[in-house]
C-alpha positions as CSV (number, residue, x, y, z in Angstrom):
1,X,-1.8,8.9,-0.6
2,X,-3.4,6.4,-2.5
3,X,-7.3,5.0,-3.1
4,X,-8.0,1.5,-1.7
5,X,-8.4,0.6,-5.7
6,X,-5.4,1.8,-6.2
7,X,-3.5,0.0,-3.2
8,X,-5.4,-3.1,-3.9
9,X,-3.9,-2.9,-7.6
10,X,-0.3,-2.5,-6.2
11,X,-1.0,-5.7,-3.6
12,X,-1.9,-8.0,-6.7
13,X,1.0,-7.0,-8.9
14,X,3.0,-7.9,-6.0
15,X,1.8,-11.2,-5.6
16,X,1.5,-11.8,-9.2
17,X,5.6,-10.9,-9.1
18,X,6.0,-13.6,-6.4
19,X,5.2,-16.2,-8.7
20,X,3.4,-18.2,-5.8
21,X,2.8,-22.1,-6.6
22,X,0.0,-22.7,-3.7
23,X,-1.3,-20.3,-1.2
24,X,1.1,-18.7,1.2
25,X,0.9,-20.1,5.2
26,X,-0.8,-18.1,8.2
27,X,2.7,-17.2,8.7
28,X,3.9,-16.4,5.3
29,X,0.5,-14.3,5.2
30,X,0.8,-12.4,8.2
31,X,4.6,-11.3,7.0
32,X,3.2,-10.6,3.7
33,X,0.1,-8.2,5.0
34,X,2.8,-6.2,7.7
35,X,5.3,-5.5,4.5
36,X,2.4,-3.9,2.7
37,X,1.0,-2.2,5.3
38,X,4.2,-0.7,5.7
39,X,4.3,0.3,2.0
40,X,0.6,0.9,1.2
41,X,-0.7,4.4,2.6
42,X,-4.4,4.7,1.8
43,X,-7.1,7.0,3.3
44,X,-8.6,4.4,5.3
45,X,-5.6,3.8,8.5
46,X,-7.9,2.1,10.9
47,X,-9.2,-0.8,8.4
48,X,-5.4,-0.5,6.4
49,X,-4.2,-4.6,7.6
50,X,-7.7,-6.1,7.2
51,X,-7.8,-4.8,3.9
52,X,-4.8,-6.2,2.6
53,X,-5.0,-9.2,4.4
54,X,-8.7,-9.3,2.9
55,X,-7.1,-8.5,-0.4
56,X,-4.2,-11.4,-0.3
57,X,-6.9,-14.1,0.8
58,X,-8.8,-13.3,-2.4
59,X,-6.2,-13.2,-4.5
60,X,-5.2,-16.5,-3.5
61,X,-8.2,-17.7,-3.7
62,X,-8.8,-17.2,-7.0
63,X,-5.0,-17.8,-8.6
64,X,-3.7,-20.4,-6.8
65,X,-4.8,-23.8,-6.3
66,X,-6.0,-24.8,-3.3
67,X,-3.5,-27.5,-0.9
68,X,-4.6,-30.8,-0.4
69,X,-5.5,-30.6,3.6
């Protein structure tokens, strides 16, 4: 079992290893978040998903440059 610190460390070296151009779609998000949650076990179970998927926004947010909308 793992610290969220220490979960939220393996979720950006993943991304990172994706080598991600822009931000992932809602979908590609969503598929993203249930294959960590799968991997990631971390004290807190009832909050596990929005944490990653809290997490993977972030990331995004600050290492990918935003679509044109």
């Amino acid at each position: 079992m793992m610290t969220k610190d220490e979960a939220r460390r393996v979720l950006e070296t993943e991304l990172r290893s994706r080598k991600l151009a822009k931000p992932m779609t809602l979908e590609e998000l969503n598929v993203f978040c249930e294959e960590m949650y799968k991997r990631l076990e971390f004290k807190s179970h009832s909050e596990r998903l929005a944490d990653i998927l809290k997490w993977a926004k972030a990331w995004q947010s600050k290492n990918l440059p935003r679509s044109a909308a």
